[in-house]
VOTOR-152614 format. One line per 3 residues: number of its first residue (from 1); their letters; for each residue x, y, z of C-alpha. Coordinates in Angstrom, 1 decimal, always signed. Example, Ala and Ser with C-alpha at 12.3 -4.5 7.8 and 13.67 -1.06 7.14 Angstrom:
<dolos>
1> AS> +12.3:-4.5:+7.8 | +13.7:-1.1:+7.1
</dolos>
This chain:
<dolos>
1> XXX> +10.1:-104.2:-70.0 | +12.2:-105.6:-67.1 | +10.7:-108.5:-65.1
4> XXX> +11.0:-106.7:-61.6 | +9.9:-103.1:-63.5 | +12.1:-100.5:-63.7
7> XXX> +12.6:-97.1:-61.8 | +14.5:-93.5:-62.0 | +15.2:-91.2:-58.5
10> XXX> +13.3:-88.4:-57.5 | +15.5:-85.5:-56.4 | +13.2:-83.0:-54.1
13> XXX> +14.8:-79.8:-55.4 | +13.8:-80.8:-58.5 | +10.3:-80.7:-58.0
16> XXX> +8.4:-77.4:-58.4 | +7.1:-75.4:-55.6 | +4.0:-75.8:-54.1
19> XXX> +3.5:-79.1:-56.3 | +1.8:-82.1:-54.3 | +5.0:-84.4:-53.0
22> XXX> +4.9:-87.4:-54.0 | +4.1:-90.4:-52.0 | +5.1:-94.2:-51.4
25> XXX> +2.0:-96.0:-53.4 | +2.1:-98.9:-50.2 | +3.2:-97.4:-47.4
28> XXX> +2.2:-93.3:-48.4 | +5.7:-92.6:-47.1 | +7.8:-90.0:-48.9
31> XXX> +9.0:-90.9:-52.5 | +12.2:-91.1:-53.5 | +11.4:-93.3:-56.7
34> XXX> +9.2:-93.2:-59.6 | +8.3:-95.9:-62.1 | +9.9:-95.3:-65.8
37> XXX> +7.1:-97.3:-67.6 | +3.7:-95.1:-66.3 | +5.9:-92.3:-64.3
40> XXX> +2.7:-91.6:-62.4 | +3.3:-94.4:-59.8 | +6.2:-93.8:-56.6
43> XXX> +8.0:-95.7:-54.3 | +9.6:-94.8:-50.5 | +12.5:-97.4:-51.6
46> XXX> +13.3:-100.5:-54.3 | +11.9:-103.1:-51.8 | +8.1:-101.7:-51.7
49> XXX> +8.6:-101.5:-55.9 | +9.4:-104.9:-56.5 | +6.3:-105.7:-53.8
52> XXX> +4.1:-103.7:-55.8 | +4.8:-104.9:-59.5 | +4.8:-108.6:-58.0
55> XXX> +1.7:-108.2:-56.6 | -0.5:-106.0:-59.0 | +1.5:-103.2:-60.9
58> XXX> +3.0:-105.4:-63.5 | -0.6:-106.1:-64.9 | -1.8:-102.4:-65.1
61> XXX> +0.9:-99.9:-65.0 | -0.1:-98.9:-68.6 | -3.2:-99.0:-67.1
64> XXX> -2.6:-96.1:-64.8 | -1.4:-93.4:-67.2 | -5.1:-92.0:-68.6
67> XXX> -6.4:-91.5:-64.9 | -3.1:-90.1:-62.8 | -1.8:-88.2:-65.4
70> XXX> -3.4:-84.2:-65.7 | -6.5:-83.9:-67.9 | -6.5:-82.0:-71.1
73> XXX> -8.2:-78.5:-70.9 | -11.6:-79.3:-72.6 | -13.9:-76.0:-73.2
76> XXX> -17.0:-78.1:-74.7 | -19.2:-79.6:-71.5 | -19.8:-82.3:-74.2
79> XXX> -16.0:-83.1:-74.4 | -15.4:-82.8:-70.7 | -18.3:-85.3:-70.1
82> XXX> -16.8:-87.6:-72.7 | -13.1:-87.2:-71.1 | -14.6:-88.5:-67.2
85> XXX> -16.7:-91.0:-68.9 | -13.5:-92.4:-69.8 | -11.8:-92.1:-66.7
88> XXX> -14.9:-93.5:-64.9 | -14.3:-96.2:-67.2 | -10.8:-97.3:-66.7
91> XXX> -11.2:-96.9:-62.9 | -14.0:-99.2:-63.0 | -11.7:-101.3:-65.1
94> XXX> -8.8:-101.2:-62.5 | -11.0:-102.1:-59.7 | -12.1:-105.1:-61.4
97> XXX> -8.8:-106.4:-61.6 | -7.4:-105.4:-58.2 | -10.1:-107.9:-57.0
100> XXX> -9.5:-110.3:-59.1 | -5.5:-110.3:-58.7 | -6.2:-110.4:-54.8
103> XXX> -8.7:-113.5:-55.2 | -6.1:-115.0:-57.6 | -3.1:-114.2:-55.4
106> XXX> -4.8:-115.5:-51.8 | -6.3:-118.6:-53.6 | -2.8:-119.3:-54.6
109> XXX> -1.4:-119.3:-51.1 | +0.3:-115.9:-51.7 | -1.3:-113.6:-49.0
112> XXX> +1.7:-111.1:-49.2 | +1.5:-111.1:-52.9 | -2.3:-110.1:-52.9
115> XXX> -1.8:-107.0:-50.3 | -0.5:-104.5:-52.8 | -4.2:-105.2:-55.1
118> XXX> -5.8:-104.8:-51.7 | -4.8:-101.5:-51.2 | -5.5:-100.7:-54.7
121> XXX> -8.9:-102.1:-54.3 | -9.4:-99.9:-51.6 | -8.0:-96.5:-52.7
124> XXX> -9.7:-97.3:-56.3 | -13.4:-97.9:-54.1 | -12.8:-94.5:-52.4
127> XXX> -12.2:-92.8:-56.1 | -15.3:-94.1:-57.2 | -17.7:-93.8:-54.6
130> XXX> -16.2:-92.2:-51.6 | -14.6:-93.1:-48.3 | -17.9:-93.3:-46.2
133> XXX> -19.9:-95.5:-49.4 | -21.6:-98.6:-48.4 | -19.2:-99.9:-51.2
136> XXX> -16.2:-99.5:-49.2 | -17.4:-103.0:-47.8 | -16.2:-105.2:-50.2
139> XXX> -12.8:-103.4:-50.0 | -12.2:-103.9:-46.4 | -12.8:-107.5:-46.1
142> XXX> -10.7:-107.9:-49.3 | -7.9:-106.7:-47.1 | -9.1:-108.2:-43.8
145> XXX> -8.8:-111.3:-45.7 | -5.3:-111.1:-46.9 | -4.3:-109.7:-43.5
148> XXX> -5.7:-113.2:-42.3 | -4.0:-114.9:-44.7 | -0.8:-113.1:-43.3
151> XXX> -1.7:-114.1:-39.7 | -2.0:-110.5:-38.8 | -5.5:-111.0:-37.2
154> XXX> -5.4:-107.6:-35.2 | -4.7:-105.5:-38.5 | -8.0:-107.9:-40.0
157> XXX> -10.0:-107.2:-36.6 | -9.4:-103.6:-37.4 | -11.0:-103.5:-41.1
160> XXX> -13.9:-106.2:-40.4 | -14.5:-102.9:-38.0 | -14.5:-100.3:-40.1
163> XXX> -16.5:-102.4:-43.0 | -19.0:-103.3:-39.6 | -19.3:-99.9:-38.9
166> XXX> -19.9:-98.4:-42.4 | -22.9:-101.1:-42.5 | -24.0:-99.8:-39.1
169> XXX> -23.8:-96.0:-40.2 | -25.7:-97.4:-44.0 | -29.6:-98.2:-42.9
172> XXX> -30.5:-99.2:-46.9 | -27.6:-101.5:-46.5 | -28.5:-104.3:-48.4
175> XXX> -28.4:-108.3:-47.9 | -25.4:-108.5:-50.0 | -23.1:-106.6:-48.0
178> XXX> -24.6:-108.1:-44.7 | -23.7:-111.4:-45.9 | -20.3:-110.5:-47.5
181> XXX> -19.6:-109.1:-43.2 | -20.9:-111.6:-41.4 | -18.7:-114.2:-43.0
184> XXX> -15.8:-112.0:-43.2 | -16.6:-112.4:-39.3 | -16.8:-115.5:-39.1
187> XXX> -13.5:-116.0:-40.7 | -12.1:-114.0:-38.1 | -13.4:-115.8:-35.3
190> XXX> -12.7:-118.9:-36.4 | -8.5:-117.8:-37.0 | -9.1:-116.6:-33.9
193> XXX> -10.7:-120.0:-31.7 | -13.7:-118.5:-30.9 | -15.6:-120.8:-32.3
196> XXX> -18.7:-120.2:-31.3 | -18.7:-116.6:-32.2 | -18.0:-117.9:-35.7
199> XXX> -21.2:-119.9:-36.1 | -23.5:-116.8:-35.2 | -21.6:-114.9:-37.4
202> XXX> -21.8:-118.1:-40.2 | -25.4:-117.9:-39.0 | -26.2:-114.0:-40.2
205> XXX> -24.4:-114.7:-43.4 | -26.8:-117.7:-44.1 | -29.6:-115.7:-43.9
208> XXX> -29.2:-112.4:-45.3 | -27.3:-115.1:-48.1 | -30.3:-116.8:-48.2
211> XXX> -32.5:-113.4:-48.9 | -30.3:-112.6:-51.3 | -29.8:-115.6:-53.8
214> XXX> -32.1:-118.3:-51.8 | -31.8:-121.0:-49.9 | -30.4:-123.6:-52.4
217> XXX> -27.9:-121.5:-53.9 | -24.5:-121.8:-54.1 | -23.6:-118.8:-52.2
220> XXX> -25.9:-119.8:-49.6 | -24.5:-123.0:-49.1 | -20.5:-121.9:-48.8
223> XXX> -21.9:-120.5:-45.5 | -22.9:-124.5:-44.5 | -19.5:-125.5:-45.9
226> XXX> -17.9:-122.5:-43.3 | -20.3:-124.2:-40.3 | -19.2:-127.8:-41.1
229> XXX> -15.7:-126.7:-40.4 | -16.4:-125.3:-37.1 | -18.3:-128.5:-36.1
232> XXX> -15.6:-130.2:-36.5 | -13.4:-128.3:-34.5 | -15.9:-128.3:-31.7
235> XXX> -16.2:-132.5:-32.5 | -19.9:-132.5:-33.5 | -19.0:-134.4:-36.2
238> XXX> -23.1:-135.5:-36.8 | -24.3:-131.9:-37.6 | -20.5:-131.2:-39.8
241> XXX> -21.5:-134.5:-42.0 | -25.4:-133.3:-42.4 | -24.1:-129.7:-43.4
244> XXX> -21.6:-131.2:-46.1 | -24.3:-133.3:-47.4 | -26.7:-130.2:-47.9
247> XXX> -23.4:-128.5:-49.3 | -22.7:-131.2:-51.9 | -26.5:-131.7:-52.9
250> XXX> -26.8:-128.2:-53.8 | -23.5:-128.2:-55.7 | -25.0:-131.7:-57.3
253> XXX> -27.9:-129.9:-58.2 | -26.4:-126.5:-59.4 | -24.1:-128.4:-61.3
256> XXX> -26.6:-130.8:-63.4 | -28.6:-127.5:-64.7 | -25.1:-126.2:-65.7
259> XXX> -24.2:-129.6:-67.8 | -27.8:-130.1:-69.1 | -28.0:-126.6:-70.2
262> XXX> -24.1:-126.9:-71.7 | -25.0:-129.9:-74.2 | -29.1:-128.4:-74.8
265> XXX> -31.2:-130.1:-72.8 | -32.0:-127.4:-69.9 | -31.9:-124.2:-68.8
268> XXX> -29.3:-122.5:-67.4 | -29.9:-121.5:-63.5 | -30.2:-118.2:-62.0
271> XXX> -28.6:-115.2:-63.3 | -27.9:-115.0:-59.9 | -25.3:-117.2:-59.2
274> XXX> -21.8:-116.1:-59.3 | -19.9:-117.3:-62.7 | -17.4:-119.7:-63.4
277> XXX> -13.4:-118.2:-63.6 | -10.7:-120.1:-63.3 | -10.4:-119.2:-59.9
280> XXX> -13.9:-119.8:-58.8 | -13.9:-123.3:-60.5 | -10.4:-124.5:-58.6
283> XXX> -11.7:-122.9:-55.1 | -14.8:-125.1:-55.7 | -12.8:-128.2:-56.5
286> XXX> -10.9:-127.5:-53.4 | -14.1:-127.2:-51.3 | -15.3:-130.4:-52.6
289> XXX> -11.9:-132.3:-51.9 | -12.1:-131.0:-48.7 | -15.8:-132.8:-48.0
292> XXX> -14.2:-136.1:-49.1 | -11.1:-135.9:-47.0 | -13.2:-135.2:-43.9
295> XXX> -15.6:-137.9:-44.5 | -12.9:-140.6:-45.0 | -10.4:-139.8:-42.2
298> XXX> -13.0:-138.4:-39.7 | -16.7:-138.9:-40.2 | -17.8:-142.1:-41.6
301> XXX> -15.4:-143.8:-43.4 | -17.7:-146.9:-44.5 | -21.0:-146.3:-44.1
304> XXX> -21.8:-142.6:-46.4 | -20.8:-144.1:-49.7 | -24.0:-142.3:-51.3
307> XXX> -22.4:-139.2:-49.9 | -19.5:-139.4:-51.4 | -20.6:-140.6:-54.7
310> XXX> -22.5:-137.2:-54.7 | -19.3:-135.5:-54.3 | -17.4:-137.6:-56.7
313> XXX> -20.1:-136.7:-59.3 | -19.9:-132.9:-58.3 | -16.2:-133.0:-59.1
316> XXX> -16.6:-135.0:-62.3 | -19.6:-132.3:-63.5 | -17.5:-129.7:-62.6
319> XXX> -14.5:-130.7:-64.3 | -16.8:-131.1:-67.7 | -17.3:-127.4:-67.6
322> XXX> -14.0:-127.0:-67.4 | -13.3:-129.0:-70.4 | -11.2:-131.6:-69.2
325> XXX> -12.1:-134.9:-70.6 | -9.6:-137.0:-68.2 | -10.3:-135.2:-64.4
328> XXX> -14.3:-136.0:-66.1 | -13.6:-139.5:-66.8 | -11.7:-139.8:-63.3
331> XXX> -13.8:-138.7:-60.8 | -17.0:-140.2:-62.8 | -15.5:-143.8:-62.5
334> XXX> -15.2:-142.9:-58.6 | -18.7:-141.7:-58.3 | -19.9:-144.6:-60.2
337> XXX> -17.7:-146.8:-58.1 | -19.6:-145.6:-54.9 | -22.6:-145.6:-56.3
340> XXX> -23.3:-149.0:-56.6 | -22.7:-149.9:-53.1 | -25.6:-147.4:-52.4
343> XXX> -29.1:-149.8:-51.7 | -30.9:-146.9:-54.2 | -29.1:-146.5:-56.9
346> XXX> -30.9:-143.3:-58.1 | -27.3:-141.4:-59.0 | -25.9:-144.2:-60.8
349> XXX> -28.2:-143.2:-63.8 | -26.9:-139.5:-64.4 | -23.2:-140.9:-63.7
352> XXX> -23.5:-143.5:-66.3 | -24.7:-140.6:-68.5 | -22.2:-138.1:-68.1
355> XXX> -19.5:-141.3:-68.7 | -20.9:-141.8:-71.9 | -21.3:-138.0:-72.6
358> XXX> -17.5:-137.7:-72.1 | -16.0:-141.1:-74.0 | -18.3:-139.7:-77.1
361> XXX> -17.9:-136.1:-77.1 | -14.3:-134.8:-74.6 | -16.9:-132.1:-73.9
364> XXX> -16.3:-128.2:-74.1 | -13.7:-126.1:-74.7 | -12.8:-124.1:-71.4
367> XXX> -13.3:-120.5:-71.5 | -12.9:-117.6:-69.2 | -16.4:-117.3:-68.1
370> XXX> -17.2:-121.7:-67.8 | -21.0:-121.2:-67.1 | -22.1:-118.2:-69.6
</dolos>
């Protein structure tokens, strides 16, 4: 198979009469291409091909054959169930990893990249559950997000309002989807200045967040993380420091189950809790650098050396789930190092442990899923 995919013309009079005409899978233009690996996917022109097998095709164009191509003719009801089982299947299947291509792509920094699994995401959540389902959410601020990401905030103003109004239209709308909105809002605000919109939007999220998984989780707490940024923007740089401390004491806290329950000496926490991927583990890494970097060059330099031990110790945890003995060793030395200027040396302990942990054992092997 060809790196950039390859692709045959479509000549109009050769397609039968009446027959559906085929459409551009990004733009829904007219075709006037058609992949030669699945032959079920189109293209207006060689420029929204290579977009789309950049961005998500690549990874399932096999994937597509079983549920564009014409279903056999099955006279058993058993058989027919069978067949859309199967279909319901793979389209569950290629939902899951247009989402997790787009998180990948706009983690990565590659907004443009991640639109074509947007739009996948999005046509794949209509086949499934239907354009007015409550779970056409999760779709539009998947694609309100990259259009952030893109700068285009008028195109992500548009589906943060569709995804607002679905909730609005859905009263057993749950907690979930509330929380997933409001900070999709938020996020827009806050591209967009309006600062203070954000925090009442940041606000809603942490409490249907809260309803949902609690008050110390994880989730919960990535709305504080959201707040502290927007303090800073407004200056309140008092209420952005006590946020990040709440932020990395409930990542401390998380994290120390997940350790004591990865070498047997505790339970794992809730079920809850979103799972570690590679993704997940390097966006919390980045949240956590981010804490440090605005408590040295703008909060309090000197004095919060118990918070950022915390934070070093947070990095260092998570790094041991990750399996890397040296990033462990590293940030464990820094916590350590932080620690002991702290009058109450009540982290020292755990750090000292998880050093000893590491120089004896290198720790686990990283998987796909770091916390199951």
């Amino acid at each position: 198979m060809e790196s950039d995919g390859e692709t045959s013309t479509i000549y109009p009079l050769a397609i039968p009469k009446g027959a559906t005409k085929k459409a551009c899978e990004l733009c829904q233009r007219p075709a006037r291409l058609q992949c030669t690996q699945c032959r079920v996917t189109f293209y207006c022109d060689k420029e929204h091909q290579l977009e789309d097998w950049v961005g998500i095709h690549a990874r399932i164009c096999e994937l597509l054959v079983p549920i564009r191509s014409p279903g056999p003719v099955l006279c058993l009801k058993a058989d027919r169930d069978v067949y859309h089982a199967q279909i319901l299947f793979r389209q569950t299947e290629l939902l899951d990893i247009s989402r997790a291509v787009v998180r990948k792509k706009l983690f990565e920094g590659k907004p443009q990249e991640a639109l074509p699994a947007a739009q996948l995401s999005l046509r794949c959540t209509v086949d499934l559950y239907g354009a007015t389902a409550v779970l056409m959410v999760p779709a539009y601020l998947l694609l309100a997000e990259t259009n952030m990401g893109l700068g285009d905030l008028r195109q992500a103003r548009q589906f943060l309002c569709q995804a607002e109004w679905t909730v609005i239209t859905s009263p057993d709308c749950g907690h979930l989807i509330r929380h997933q909105l409001h900070r999709g809002l938020g996020r827009l605000h806050a591209a967009a200045g309006d600062l203070e919109a954000a925090l009442h939007h940041f606000a809603n999220d942490v409490y249907y967040a809260s309803e949902e998984f609690g008050l110390d989780s994880t989730v919960t707490c990535g709305a504080y993380f959201l707040m502290a940024d927007v303090f800073v923007k407004q200056g309140d740089l008092r209420t952005a420091q006590s946020l990040y401390s709440e932020v990395a004491g409930t990542w401390n806290s998380y994290l120390t189950k997940l350790c004591e329950a990865r070498v047997g000496n505790g339970q794992c926490p809730s079920a809850a809790e979103p799972s570690f991927d590679e993704v997940r583990l390097a966006e919390v890494d980045r949240m956590l650098r981010t804490i440090l970097e605005e408590l040295v060059q703008k909060i309090s330099p000197i004095t919060d050396c118990a918070q950022t031990a915390v934070v070093q110790h947070c990095r260092a945890m998570l790094w041991f789930l990750a399996g890397d003995a040296e990033k462990v060793l590293e940030f464990s030395r820094k916590a350590l190092q932080y620690s002991l200027m702290v009058p109450e040396r009540g982290l020292t302990g755990p750090i000292q442990d998880l050093l000893q942990l590491v120089q004896r054992d290198p720790g686990p092997d990283p998987g796909p899923d770091q916390t199951q």
